[in-house]
C-alpha positions as CSV (number, residue, x, y, z in Angstrom):
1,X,118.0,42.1,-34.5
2,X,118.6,41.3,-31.2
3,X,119.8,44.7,-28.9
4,X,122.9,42.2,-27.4
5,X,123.4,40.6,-31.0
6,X,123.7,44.4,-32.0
7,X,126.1,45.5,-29.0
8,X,128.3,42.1,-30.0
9,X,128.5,43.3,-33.7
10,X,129.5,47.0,-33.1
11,X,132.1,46.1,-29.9
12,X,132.9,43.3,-33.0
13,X,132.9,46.3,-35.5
14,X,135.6,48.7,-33.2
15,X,137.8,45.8,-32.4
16,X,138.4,44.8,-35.9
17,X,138.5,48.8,-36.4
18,X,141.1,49.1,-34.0
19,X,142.9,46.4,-35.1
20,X,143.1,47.4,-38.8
21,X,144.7,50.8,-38.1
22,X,148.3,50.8,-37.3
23,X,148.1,49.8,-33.3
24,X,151.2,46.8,-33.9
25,X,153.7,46.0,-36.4
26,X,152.0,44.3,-39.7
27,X,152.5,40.7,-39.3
28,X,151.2,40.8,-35.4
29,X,148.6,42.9,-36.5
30,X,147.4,40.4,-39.4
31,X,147.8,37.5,-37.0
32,X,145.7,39.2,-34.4
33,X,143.3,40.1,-36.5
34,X,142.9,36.9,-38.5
35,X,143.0,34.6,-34.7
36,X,140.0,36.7,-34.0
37,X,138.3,37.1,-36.7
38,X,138.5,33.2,-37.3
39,X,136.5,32.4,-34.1
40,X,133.4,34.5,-35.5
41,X,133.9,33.8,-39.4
42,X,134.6,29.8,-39.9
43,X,134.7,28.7,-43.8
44,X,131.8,26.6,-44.0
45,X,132.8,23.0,-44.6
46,X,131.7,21.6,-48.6
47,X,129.5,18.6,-49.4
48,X,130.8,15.7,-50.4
49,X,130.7,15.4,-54.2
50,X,129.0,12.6,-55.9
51,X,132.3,11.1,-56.8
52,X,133.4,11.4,-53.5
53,X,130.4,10.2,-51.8
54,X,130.4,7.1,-54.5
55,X,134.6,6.5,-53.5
56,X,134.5,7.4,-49.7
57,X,130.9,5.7,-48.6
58,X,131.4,2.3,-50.1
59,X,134.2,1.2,-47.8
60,X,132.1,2.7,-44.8
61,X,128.7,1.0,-46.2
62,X,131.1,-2.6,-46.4
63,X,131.5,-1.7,-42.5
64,X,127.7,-1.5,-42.0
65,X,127.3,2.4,-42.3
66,X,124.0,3.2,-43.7
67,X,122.5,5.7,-45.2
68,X,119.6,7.7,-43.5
69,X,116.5,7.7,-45.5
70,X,115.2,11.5,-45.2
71,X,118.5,13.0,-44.4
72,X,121.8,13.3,-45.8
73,X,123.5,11.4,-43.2
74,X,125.1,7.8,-42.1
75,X,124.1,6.0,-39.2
76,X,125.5,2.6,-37.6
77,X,124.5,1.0,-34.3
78,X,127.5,-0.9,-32.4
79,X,126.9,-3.5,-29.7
80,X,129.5,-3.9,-27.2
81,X,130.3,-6.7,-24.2
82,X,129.0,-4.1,-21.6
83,X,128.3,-0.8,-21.0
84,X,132.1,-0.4,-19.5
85,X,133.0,-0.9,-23.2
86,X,130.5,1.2,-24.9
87,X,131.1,3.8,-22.8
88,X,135.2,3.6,-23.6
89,X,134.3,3.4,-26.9
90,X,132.3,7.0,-26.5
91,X,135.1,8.9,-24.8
92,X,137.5,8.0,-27.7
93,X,135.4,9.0,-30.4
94,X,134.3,11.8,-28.3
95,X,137.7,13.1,-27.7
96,X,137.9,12.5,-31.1
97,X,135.2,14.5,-32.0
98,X,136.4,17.4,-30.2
99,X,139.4,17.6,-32.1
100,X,138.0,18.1,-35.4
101,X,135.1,20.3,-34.1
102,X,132.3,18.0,-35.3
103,X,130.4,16.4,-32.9
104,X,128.2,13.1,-34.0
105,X,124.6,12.4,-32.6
106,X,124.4,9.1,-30.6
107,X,122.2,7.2,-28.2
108,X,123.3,4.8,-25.8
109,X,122.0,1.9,-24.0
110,X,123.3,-0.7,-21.8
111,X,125.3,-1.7,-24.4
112,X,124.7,-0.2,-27.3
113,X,125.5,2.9,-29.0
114,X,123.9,4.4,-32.3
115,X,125.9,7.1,-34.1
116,X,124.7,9.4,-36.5
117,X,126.8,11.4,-38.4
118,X,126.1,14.5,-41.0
119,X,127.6,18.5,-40.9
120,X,125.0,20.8,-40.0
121,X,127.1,23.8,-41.1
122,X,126.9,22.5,-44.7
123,X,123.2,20.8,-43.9
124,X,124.6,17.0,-45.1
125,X,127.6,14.6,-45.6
126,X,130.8,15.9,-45.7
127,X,134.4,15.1,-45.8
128,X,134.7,15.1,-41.8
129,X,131.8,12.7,-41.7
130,X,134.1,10.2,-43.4
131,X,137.3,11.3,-41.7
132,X,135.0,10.1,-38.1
133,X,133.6,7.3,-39.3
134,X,136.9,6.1,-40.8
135,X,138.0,6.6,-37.3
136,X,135.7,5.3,-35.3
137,X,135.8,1.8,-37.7
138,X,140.0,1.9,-36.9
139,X,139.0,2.5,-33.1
140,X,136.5,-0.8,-33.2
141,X,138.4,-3.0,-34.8
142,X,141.2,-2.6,-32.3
């Protein structure tokens, strides 16, 4: 292991330490600890099922999603009037994006912009894949 990856766990290790013994009143304590804690220790977000992919992906695939061969992913490519437009189009799925902490992969040119979409946490599709692509199609057709 890493010596600063070491430091970081045991300064980690003594805050949570500290924390736990009786330093504030229970409930700030717990909130504390839990607001910390939650930066480091994020529950990993699940795949989607194969119910759910066969109920959630076929209104996207109507839409012109596709699915990546080689990957566990969705891709689309969206042409817009200029690069005004495509780049509009990027700050509000990007904002978006930031929101819900999950980031797509695109490429843009001119006027064009390719998204990718899958959750690296979970290495494939998940439910926030469809909850941004479900977006993005309400933000395109508007």
């Amino acid at each position: 292991m890493h010596s600063s990856y070491s430091h970081f766990l045991q300064r980690l290790r003594t805050s949570v330490s500290y924390l736990s013994v009786s330093h504030f009143p229970s409930t700030s304590s717990h909130r504390l600890f839990s607001t910390t804690i939650g930066v480091f220790a994020r529950k990993k977000m699940p795949l989607l099922t194969e119910s759910e992919r066969t109920e959630q992906l076929s209104g996207l695939k109507t839409a012109g999603w596709k699915l990546v061969e080689g990957r566990d992913a969705i891709q689309k490519e969206f042409h817009f009037k200029d690069f005004n437009e495509a780049f509009g189009f990027m700050t509000r799925v990007g904002l978006k994006a930031e929101k819900m902490d999950h980031h797509p992969e695109w490429f843009n040119v001119y006027n064009k912009v390719d998204i990718t979409l899958s959750t690296h946490d979970c290495g494939g599709l998940s439910p926030n894949d469809v909850k941004l692509a479900t977006f993005i199609e309400s933000i395109v057709k508007k």
